[in-house]
Every structure is written in structure tokens, then in C-alpha cells.
C-alpha positions as CSV (number, residue, x, y, z in Angstrom):
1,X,29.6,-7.5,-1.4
2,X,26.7,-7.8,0.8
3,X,27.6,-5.2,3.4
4,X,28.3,-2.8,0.4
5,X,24.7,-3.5,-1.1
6,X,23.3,-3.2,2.3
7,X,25.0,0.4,2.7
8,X,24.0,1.4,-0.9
9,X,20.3,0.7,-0.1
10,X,20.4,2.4,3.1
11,X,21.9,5.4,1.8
12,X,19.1,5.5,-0.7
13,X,16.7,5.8,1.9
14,X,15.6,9.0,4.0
15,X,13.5,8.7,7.8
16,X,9.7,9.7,6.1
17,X,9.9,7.1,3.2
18,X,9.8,4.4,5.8
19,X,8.0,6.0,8.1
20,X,10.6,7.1,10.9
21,X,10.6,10.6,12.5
22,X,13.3,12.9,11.2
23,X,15.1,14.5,13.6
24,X,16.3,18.1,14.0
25,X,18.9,19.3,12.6
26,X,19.7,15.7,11.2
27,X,23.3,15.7,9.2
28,X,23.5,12.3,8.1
29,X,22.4,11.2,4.7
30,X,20.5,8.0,4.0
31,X,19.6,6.3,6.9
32,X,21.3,5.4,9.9
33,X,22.4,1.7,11.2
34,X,20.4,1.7,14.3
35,X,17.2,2.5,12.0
36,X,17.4,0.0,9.6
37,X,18.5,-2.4,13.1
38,X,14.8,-1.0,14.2
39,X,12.5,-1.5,11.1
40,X,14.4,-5.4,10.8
41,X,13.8,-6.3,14.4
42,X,16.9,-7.1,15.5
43,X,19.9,-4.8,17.7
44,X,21.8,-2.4,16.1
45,X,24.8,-3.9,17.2
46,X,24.1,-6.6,15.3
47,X,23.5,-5.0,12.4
48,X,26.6,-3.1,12.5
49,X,28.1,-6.2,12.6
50,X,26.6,-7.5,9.4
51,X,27.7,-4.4,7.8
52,X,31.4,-4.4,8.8
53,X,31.7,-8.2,8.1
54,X,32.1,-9.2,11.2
55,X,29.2,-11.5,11.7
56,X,28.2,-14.7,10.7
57,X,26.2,-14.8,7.7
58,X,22.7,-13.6,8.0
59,X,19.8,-16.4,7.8
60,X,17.4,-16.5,5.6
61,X,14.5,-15.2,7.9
62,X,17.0,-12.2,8.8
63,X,17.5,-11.3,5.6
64,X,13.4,-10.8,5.0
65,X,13.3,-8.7,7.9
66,X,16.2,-6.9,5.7
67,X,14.6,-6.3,2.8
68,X,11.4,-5.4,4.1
69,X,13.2,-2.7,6.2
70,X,14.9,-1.4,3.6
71,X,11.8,-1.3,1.3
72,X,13.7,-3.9,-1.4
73,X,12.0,-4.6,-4.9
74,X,11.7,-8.3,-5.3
75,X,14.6,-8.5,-8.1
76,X,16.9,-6.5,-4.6
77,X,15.6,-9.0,-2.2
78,X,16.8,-11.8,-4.7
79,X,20.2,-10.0,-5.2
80,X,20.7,-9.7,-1.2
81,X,19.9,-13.4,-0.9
82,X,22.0,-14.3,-3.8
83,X,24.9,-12.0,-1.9
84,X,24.4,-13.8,1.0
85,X,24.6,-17.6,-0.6
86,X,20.7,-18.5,-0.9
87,X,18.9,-19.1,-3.8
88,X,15.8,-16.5,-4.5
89,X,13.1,-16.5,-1.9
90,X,9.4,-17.2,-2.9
91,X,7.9,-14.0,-4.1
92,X,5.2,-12.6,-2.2
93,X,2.7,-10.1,-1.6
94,X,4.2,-6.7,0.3
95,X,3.1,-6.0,3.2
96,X,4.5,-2.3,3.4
97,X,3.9,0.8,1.1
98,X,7.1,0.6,-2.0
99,X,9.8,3.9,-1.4
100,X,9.2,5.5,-4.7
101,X,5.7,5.1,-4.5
102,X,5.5,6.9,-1.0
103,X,8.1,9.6,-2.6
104,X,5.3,10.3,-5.3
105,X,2.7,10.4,-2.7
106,X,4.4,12.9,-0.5
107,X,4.1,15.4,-2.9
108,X,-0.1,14.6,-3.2
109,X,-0.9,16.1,-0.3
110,X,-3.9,18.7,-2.1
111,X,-5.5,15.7,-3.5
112,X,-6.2,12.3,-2.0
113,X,-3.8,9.7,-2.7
114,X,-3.2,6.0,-1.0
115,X,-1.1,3.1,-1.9
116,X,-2.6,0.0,-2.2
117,X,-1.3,-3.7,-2.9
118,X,-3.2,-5.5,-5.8
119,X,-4.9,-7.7,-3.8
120,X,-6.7,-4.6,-1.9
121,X,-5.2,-3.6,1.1
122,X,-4.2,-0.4,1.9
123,X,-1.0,-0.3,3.1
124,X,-0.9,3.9,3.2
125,X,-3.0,6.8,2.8
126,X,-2.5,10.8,2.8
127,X,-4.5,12.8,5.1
128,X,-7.0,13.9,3.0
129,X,-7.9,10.3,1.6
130,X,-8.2,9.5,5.1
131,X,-10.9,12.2,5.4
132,X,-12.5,11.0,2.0
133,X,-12.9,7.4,2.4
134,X,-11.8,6.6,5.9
135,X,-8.7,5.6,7.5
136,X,-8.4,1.8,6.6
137,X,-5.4,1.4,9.2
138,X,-8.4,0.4,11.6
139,X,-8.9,-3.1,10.1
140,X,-7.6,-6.1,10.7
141,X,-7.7,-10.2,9.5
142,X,-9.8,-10.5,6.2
143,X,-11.2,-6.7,6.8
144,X,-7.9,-5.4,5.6
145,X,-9.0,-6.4,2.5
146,X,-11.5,-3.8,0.3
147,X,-12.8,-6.5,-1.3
148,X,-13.9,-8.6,1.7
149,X,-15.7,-5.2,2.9
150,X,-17.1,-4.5,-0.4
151,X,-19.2,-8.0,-0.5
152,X,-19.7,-9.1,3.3
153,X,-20.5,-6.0,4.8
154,X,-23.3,-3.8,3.4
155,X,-22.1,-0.5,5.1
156,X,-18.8,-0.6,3.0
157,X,-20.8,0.8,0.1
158,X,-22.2,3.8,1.9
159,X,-19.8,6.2,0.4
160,X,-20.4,5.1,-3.1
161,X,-23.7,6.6,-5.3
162,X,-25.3,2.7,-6.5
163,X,-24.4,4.0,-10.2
164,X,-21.4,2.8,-9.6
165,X,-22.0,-0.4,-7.8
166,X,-21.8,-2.5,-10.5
167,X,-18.5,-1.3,-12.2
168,X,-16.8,-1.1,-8.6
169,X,-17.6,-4.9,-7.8
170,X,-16.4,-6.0,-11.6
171,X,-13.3,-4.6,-11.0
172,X,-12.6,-5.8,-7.4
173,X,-13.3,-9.4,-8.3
174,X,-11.2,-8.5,-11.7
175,X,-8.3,-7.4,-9.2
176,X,-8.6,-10.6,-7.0
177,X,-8.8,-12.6,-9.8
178,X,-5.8,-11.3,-11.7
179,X,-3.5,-11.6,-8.3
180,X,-4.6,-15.0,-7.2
181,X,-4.3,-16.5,-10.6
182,X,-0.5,-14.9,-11.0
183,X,1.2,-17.4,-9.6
184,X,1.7,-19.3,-6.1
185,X,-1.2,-17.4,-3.9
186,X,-0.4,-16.2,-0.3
187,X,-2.4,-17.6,2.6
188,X,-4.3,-14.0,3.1
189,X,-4.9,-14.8,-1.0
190,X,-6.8,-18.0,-0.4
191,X,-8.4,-17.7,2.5
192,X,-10.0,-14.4,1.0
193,X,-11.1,-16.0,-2.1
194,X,-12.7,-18.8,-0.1
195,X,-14.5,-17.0,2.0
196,X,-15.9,-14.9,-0.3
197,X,-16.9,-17.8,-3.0
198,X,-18.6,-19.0,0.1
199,X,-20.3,-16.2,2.1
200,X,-20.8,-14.1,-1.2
201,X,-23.4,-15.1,-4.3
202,X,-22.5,-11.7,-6.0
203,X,-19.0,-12.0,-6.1
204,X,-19.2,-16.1,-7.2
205,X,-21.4,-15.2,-10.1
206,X,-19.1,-12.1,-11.1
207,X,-15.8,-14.4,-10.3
208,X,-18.0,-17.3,-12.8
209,X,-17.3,-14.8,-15.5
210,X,-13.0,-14.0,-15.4
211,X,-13.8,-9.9,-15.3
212,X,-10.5,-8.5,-16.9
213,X,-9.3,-5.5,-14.8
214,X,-9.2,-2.4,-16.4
215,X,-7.1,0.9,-15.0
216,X,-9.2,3.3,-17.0
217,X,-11.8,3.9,-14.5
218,X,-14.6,6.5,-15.4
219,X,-15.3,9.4,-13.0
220,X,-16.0,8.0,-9.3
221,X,-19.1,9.5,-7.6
222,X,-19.6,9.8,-3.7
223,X,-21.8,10.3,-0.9
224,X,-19.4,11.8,1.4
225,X,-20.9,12.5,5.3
226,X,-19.8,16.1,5.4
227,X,-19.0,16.7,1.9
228,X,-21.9,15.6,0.7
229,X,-21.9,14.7,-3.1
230,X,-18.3,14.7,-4.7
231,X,-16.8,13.6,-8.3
232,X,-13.7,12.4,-8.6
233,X,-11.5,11.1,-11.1
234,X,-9.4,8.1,-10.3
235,X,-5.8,7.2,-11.7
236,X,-3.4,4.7,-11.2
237,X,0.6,4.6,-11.0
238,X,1.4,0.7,-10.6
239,X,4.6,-0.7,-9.3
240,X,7.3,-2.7,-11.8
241,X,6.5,-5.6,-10.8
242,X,2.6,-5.2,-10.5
243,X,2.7,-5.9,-6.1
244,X,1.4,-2.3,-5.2
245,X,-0.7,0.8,-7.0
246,X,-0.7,4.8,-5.8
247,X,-4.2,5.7,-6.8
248,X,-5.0,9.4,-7.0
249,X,-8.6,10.9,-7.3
250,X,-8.5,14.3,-8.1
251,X,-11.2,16.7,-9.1
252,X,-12.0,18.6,-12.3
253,X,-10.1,22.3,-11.4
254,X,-12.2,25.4,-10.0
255,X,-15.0,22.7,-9.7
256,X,-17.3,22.4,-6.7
257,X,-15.8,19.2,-5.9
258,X,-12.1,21.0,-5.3
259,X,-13.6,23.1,-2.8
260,X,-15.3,20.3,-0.9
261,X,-12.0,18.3,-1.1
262,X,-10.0,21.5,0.0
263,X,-12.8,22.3,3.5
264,X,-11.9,18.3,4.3
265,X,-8.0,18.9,3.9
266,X,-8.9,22.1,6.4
267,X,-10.7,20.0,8.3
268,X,-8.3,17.0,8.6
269,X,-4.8,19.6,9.4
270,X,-4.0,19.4,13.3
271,X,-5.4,21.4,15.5
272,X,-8.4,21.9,13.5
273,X,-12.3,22.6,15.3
274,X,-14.1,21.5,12.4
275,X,-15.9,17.9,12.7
């Protein structure tokens, strides 16, 4: 039973929606042993061995490395260690962008899109949200974390007009809030909330007041380096079980705003001159 789930989930799978290369000319549905071997950390023989039965059972550990490769939900990841003879794991924060979210995204490419786990991190963005707010890959510790940026370092707000200030930091300690008071709280979970009730006077007064996160943002303004001034609207598709968001921001059609955002997607392709 728990090499046939294994095989179902990887067949589900294809190279781009966990962020492999596809090759030419590929023939093979799903993917292939030796990738899902790569994306758990461990040898592709071993994994083959898991598959075919012919290994010992996997540890617990392992069977993370599993799920995360395969891009499990956390009601799979409890079947796979249920299939395996464990009881549920702890659930936890993800770490890596959900499948059907990055399907959804794939097809966003005219508009900028990015996936993002509730507690702020960006764990994917399209090209042209890369060229609208920046590429957030480039952070690392606490600074992973938008809402760490947002209240301990002053340049973070650059790209946002100061009529928004106010609505942006409600709903980032909202956010926070909502995922550290869900249930047990990751390490990166505390640790951010500390360091922020600490260093922070705006976000312990706002945090003083439970904010209550709402997805029906109003129109989001910028001050965009090249673009200049841009309107955007902002919307949401959460995950099932509340881990991860895709947020979109799209502008009004045949407005000035979808010409800026189409000279940055011009600007962003490879091979481009343009700054």
C-alpha cells in the first residue's frame, strides 16, 4: 500500500511543478524515480527500493523528505505515515510552494503572481512580480519574513505610496497573529514574534489590538523605480488547509497601469537590454 500511494503521487506530478528541468523529448508521465530520489535527498536506488518493497521500512525523517518532495498536503503526509506504521506527524508550516498552486500560477505569467505561506514568506514568485516588488529569494533567517522587513527595516516600504501604510501593517500583524495563535507555533513562528514585540513599538501596539485579517484588500498603490506610479488590485486564492496563498495583482484593463506592468514583463524576458 505504501509503494502504490508513493507511485500514485508521483505520477500526479510533472518536472516544472516542483521545479525540475524537463527534458526534451521527455516520454514518461509523472515523474520519474530518480527525481523524486533527488528532491528527498537520498539515492535513487534506494528509492526504487522503497517502491518495489524491497526495503526496510522508511523512517520517520525519510518519509518528510517524502512528502515534501512530492509536494504532499498535510491530510497525504498523514496517510503516507499512517501507510508506513507511524502515527500523524506534527503539522507544520511548508517550506515549499503547494502543486496546484504553482499549476494556477503558471498560467499568470501577464500579471504578477507569487505564492506565499501565511506567515509571510515567499516561497515563489513569477517573473514579472519579481520585476514589481523584487525577488524575495535573496533573503535569508528572519528577513525571509515580509513582516520582519516591513517593521525593522525602513527601506521595505519604499515601494509602497504611505496611504497605504497603515492598512498594510494591520494586516501583516493580522496575518502573524492568525498563524501563530492556530495552534503549536514553529520555531521561525516565535522567534519572529519575539523579535518583533521587542525591536518593534508599531507592531506591539497594533499586535495589543488582535487585528482580524481580511482578504478583501482595496486597490494597492506603488512607487515602482522604473515604473513609476502603479495601481494594482490584489486577490487571494488560499490553500485547503490555510499553510500557503497565490496572490495576484492585476491591473484595471486598457489602463495605464497594464502598460507599465506589460514594459517590466518586456523588460524582465531573457535577453532583454532594458534596465
Amino acid at each position: 500500500m505504501l509503494a502504490d500511494f508513493l507511485r500514485s503521487r508521483r505520477a500526479q506530478l510533472q518536472p516544472e511543478d516542483v521545479g525540475l528541468p524537463r527534458a526534451p523529448r521527455r516520454r514518461s508521465n509523472g515523474l520519474r524515480r530518480e527525481e523524486v530520489a533527488e528532491l528527498a535527498g537520498i539515492s535513487a536506488d534506494y528509492y526504487s527500493r522503497i517502491e518495489q518493497q524491497r526495503g526496510p521500512r522508511p523512517s520517520e525523517p525519510l518519509l518528510n523528505a517524502l512528502a515534501d518532495g512530492l509536494r504532499l498536503t498535510d491530510d497525504e503526509r498523514d496517510h503516507l505515515f499512517r501507510l508506513a506504521g507511524f502515527p500523524n506527524p506534527p503539522r507544520h508550516l511548508h517550506d515549499r510552494p503547494a502543486a496546484h498552486l504553482l499549476r494556477v500560477m503558471r498560467q499568470l505569467e501577464h500579471t504578477p503572481a507569487q505564492i506565499c505561506s501565511h506567515l509571510g514568506e515567499t516561497l515563489h514568485q513569477n517573473a514579472l512580480s519579481i520585476a514589481v516588488f523584487g525577488d524575495h529569494s535573496r533573503f535569508a533567517g528572519l528577513r525571509r519574513f515580509w513582516a520582519y522587513r516591513w517593521f525593522l527595516e525602513p527601506g521595505e516600504r519604499l515601494l509602497y505610496a504611505p496611504q497605504d501604510h497603515d492598512r498594510i501593517s494591520r494586516a501583516i500583524v493580522a496575518e502573524v497573529l492568525a498563524t501563530h495563535s492556530a495552534g503549536p507555533s514553529s520555531p521561525d513562528a516565535c522567534a519572529l514574534v519575539e523579535q518583533l514585540l521587542a525591536q518593534s513599538p508599531e507592531y506591539a501596539e497594533v499586535w495589543a489590538e488582535h487585528p482580524v485579517f481580511e482578504q478583501d484588500w482595496p486597490r494597492l498603490h506603488l512607487r515602482h523605480p522604473i515604473a513609476g506610479a502603479l495601481e494594482l488590485n490584489s486577490d487571494y486564492v488560499v490553500d485547503s488547509d490555510r499553510s500557503q496563498f497565490l496572490a495576484v495583482f492585476t491591473a484595471d484593463p486598457g489602463s495605464a497601469d497594464e502598460e507599465k506592468l506589460r514594459s517590466l514583463l518586456r523588460a524582465a524576458a531573457p535577453g532583454s537590454s532594458a534596465p
